[in-house]
PyMOL commands that place a pseudoatom at each C-alpha (Angstrom):
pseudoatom trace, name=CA, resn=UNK, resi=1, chain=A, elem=C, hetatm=0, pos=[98.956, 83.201, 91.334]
pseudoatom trace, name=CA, resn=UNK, resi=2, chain=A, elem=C, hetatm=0, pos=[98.562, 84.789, 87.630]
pseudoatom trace, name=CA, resn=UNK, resi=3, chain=A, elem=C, hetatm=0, pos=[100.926, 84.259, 85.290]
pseudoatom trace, name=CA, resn=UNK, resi=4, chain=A, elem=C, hetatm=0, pos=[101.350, 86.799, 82.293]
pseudoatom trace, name=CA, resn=UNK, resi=5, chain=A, elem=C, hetatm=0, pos=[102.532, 86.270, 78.740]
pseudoatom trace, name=CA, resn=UNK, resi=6, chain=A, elem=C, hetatm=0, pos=[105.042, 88.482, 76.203]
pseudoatom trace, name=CA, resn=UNK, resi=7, chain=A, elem=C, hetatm=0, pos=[105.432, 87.292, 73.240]
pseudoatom trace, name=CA, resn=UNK, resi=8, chain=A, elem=C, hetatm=0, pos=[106.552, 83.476, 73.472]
pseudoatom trace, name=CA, resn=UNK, resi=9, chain=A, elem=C, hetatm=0, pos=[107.251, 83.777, 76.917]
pseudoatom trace, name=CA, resn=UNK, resi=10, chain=A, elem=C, hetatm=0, pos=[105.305, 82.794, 80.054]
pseudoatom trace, name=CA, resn=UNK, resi=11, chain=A, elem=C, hetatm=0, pos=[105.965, 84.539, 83.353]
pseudoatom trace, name=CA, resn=UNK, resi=12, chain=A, elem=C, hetatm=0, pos=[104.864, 83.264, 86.533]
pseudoatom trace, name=CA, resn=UNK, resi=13, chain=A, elem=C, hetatm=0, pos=[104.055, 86.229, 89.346]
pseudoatom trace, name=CA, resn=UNK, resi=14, chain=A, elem=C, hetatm=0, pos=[104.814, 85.950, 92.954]
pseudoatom trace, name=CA, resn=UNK, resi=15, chain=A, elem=C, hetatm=0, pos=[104.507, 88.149, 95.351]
pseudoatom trace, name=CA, resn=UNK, resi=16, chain=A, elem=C, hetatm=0, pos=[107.599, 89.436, 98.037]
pseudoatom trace, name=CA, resn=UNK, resi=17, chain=A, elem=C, hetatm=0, pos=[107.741, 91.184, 101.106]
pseudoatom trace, name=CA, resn=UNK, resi=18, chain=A, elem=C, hetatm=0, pos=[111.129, 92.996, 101.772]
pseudoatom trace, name=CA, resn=UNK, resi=19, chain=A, elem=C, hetatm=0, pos=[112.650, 95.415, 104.836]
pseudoatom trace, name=CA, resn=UNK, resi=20, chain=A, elem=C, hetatm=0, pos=[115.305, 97.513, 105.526]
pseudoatom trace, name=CA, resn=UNK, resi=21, chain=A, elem=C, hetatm=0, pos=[115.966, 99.584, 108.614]
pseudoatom trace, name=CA, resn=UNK, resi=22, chain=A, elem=C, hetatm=0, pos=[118.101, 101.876, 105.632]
pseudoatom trace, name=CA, resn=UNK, resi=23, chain=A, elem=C, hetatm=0, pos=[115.819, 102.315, 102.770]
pseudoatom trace, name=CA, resn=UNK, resi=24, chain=A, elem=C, hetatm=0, pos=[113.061, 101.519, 100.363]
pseudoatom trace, name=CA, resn=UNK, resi=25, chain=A, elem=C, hetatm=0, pos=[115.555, 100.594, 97.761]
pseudoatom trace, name=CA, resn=UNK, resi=26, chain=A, elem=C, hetatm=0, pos=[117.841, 98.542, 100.103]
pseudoatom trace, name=CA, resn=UNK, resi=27, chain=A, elem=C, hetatm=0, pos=[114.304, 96.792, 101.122]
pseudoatom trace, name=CA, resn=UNK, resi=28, chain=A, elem=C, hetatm=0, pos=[113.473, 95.945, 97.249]
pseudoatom trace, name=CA, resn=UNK, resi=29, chain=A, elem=C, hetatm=0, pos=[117.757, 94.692, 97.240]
pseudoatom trace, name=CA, resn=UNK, resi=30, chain=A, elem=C, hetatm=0, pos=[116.891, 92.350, 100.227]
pseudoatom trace, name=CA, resn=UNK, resi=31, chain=A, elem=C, hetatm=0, pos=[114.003, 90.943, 98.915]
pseudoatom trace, name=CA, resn=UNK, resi=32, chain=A, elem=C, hetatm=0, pos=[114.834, 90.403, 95.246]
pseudoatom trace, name=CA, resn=UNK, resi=33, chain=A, elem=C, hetatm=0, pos=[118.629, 89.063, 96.467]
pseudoatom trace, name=CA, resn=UNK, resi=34, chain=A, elem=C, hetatm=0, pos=[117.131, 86.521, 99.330]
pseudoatom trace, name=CA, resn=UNK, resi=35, chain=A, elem=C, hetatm=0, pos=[114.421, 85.108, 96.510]
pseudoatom trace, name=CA, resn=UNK, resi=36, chain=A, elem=C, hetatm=0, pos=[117.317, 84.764, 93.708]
pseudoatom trace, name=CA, resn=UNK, resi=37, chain=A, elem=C, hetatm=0, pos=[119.224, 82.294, 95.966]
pseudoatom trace, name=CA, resn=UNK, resi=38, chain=A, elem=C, hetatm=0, pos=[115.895, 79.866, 95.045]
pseudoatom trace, name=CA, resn=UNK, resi=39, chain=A, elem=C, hetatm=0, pos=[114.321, 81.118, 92.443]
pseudoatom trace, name=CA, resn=UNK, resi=40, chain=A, elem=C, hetatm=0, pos=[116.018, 81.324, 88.975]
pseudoatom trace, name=CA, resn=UNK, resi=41, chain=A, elem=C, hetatm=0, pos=[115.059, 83.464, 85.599]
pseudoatom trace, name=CA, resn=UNK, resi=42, chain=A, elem=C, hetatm=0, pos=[113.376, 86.358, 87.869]
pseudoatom trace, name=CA, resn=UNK, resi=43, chain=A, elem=C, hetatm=0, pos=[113.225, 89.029, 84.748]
pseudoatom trace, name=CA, resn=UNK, resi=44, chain=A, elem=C, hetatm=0, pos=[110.883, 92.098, 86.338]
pseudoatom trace, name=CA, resn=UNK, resi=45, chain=A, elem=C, hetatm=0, pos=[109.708, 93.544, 89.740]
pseudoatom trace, name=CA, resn=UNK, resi=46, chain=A, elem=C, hetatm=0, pos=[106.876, 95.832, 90.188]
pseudoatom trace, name=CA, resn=UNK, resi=47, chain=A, elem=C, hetatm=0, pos=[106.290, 98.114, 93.830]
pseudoatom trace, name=CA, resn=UNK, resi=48, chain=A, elem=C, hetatm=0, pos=[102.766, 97.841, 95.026]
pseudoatom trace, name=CA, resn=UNK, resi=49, chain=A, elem=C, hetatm=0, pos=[103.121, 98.878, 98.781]
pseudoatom trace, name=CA, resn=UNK, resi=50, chain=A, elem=C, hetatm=0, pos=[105.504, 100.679, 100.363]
pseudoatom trace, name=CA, resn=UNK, resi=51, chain=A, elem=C, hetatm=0, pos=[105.299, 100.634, 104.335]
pseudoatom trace, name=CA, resn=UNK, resi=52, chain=A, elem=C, hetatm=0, pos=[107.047, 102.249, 107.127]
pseudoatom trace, name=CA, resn=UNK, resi=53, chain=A, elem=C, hetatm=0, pos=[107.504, 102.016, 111.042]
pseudoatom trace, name=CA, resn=UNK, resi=54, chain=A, elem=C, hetatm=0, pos=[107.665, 105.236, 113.288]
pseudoatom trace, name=CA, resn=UNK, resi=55, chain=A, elem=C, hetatm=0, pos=[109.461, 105.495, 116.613]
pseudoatom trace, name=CA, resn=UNK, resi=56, chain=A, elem=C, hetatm=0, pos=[110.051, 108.760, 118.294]
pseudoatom trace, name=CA, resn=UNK, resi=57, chain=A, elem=C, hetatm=0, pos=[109.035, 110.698, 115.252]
pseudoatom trace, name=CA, resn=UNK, resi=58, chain=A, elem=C, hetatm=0, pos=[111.397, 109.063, 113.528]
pseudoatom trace, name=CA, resn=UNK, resi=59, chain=A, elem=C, hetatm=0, pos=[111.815, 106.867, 110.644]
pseudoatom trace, name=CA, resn=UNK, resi=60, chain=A, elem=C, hetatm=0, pos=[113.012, 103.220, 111.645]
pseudoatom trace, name=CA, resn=UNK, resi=61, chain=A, elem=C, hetatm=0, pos=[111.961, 100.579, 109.306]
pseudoatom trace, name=CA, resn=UNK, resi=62, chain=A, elem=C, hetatm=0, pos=[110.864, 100.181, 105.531]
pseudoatom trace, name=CA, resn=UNK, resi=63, chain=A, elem=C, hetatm=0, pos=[108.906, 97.819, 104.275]
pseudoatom trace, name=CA, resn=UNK, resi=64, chain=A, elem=C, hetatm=0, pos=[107.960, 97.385, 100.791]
pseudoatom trace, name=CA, resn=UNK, resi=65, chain=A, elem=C, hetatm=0, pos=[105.809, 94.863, 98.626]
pseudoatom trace, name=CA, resn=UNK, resi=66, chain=A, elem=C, hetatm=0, pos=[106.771, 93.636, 95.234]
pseudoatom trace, name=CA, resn=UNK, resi=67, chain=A, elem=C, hetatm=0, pos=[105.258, 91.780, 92.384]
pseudoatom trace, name=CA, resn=UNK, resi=68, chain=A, elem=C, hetatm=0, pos=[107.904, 89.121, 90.251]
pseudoatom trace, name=CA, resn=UNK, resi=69, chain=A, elem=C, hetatm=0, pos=[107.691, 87.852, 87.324]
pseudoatom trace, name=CA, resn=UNK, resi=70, chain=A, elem=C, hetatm=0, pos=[110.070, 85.008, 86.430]
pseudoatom trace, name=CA, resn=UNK, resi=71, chain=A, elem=C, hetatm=0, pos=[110.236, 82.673, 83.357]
pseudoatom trace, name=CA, resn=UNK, resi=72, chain=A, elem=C, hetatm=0, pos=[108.973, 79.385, 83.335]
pseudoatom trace, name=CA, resn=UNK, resi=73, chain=A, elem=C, hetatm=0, pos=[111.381, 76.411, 82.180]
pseudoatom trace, name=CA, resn=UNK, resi=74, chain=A, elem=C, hetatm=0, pos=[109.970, 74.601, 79.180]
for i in range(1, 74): cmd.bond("trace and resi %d" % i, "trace and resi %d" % (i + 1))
show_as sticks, trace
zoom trace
């Protein structure tokens, strides 16, 4: 995985895949909330796909794909 700098810092990037049968924004919640019971000093998120699922011309599930960047410990 990259990792990207700012200023003295060094993030490291991983990648998330989050769903929702409510909402793109409760999908980026359950993703970012699930990886924060592990991983600590998250700082950023970034959308880079947004999916859905169709049943009877409906709407039933989101899906969405995020980039995080987190600090690494010295």
């Amino acid at each position: 995985m990259p990792v990207a700098t700012e200023g003295n810092h060094v993030y490291k990037i991983l990648e998330l895949v989050g769903s929702s049968e409510r909402s793109v924004e409760d999908a980026i919640q359950n993703a970012i909330g699930r990886a924060a019971k592990t991983i600590r000093e998250m700082k950023w998120f970034e959308v880079v796909q947004t999916r859905g699922h169709i049943e009877n011309g409906s709407v039933r599930h989101y899906q969405v794909t995020l980039r995080v960047g987190f600090t690494l410990e010295e």
